[in-house]
C-alpha positions as CSV (number, residue, x, y, z in Angstrom):
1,X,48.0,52.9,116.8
2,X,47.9,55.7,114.7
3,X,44.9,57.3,113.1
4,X,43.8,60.4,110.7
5,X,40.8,62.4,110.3
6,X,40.7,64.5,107.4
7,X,37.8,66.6,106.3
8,X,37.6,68.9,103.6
9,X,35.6,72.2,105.7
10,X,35.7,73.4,109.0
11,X,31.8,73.3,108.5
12,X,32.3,69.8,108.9
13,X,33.6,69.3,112.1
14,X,30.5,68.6,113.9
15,X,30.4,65.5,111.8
16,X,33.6,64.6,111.9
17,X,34.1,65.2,116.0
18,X,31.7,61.9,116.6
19,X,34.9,59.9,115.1
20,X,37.7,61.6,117.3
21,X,35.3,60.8,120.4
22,X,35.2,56.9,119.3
23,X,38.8,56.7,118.7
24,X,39.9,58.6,121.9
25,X,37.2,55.8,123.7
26,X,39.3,53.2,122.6
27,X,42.6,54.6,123.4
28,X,43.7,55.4,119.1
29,X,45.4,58.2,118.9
30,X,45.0,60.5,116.0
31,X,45.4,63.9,113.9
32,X,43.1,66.2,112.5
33,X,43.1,67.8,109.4
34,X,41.1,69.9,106.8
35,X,42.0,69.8,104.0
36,X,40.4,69.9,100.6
37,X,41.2,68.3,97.3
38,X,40.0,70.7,95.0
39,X,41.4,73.9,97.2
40,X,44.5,72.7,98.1
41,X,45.5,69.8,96.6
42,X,49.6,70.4,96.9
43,X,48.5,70.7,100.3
44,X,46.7,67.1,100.4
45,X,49.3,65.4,98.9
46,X,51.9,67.0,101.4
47,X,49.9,65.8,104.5
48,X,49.3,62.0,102.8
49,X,53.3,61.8,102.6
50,X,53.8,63.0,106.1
51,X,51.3,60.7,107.2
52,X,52.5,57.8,105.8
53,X,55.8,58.5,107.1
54,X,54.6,58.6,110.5
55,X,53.1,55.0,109.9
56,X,49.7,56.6,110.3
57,X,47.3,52.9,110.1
58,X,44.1,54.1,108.8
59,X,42.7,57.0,107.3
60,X,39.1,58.0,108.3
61,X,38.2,60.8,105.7
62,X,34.7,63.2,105.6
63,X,33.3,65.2,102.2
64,X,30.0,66.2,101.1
65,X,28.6,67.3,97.9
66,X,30.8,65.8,95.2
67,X,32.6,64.0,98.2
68,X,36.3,63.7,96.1
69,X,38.4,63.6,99.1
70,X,38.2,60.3,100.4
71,X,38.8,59.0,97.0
72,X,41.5,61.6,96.0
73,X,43.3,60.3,99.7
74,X,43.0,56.9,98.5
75,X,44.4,57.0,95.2
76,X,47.8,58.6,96.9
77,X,48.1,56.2,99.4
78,X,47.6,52.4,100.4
79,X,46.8,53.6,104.1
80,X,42.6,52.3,104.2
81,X,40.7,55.4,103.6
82,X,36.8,55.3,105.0
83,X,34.8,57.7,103.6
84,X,32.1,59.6,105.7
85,X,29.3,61.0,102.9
86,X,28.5,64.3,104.9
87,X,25.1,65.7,104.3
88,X,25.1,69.1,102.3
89,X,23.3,71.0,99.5
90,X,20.3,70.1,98.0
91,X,20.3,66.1,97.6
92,X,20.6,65.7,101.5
93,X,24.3,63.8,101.4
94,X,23.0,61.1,98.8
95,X,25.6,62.8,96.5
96,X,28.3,62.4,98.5
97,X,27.9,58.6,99.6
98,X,27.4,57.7,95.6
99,X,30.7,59.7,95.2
100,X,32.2,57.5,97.8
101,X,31.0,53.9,97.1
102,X,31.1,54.6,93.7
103,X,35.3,54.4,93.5
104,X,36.6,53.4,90.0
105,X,38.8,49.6,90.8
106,X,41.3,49.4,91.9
107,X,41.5,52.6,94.3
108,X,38.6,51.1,97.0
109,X,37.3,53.4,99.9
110,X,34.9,52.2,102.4
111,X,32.0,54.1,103.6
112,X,29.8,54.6,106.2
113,X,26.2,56.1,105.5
114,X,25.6,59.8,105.3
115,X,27.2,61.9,108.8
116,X,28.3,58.8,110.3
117,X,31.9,59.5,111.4
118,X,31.5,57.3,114.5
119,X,30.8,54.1,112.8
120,X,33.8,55.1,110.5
121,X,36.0,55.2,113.9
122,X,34.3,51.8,115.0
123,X,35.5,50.8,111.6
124,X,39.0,52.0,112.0
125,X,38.9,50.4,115.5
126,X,38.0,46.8,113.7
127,X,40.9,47.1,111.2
128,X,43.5,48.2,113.9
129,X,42.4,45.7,116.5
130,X,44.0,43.0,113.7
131,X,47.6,44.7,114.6
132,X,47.0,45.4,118.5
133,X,45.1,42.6,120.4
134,X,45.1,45.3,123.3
135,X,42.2,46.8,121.1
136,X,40.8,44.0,119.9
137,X,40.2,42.8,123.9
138,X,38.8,46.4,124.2
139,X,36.7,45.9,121.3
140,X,34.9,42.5,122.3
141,X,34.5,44.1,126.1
142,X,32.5,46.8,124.2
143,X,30.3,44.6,122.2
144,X,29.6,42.4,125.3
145,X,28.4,45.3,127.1
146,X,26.4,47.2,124.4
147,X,24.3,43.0,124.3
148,X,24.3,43.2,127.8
149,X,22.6,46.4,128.1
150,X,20.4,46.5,125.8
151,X,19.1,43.0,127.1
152,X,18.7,44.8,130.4
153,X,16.6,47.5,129.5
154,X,14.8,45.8,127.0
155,X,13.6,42.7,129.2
156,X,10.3,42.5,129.5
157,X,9.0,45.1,127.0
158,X,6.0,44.7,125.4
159,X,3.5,46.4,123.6
């Protein structure tokens, strides 16, 4: 199971750490990258092909403000890109997820909402676990125990 995280300022790694904690949870590995599509796009294109040579599975990508990476990622590969709208400047990360859903067809990039980089590595977790039913078993152990728990501290509450 590979994995990428790619993230266009190192002012975003806050963010962008929540994912790397998911997929080390679950066992993915992964590499980390910034990179930036408007700074360094030779760069970006470089990394993609590299990536894809290593069979790299899914691509979890973070951006704010005009948010072009994710899509940039996606239109150089067929690797699944998810995009993580990052919260920046003066429209609060609202930018950035329009940027991201807003993909022209046919170069699709799923997103997450605004700083969620973990539910982007739950994400990649779900479209892995199709591959590796190791993950997938580790997946439904997960979801049993987040029901499990929250029926446990939540029985009995009342107002």
């Amino acid at each position: 199971m590979k994995a990428a995280i790619i993230y266009g300022s190192k002012s975003d790694s806050t963010i962008m750490k929540k994912a790397a904690d998911v997929l080390e949870d679950f066992g993915v590995g992964y590499t980390s990258h910034i990179l930036s599509a408007h700074r360094v796009p030779e760069l970006l294109q470089q990394t993609i092909a590299r990536l894809e040579a290593e069979e790299t599975e899914v691509i979890i990508a973070g951006a704010g403000l005009a948010a072009h990476l994710p899509g940039v990622i996606a239109s150089l590969t067929l690797i699944p890109v998810i995009g993580v709208p990052i919260a920046g400047g003066s429209l609060g990360g609202m930018d950035a997820l329009f940027s991201i859903v807003q993909m022209p067809r046919p170069i699709p990039v799923a997103a997450v909402g605004v700083d969620n980089a973990a539910n982007a590595a739950y994400l990649a977790c779900e479209i892995l676990s199709i591959k590796y039913p190791e993950l997938k078993k580790a997946l439904v152990e997960f979801r049993k125990k987040m029901k499990d728990d929250f029926a446990r501290d939540n029985q009995g509450a009342v107002l």
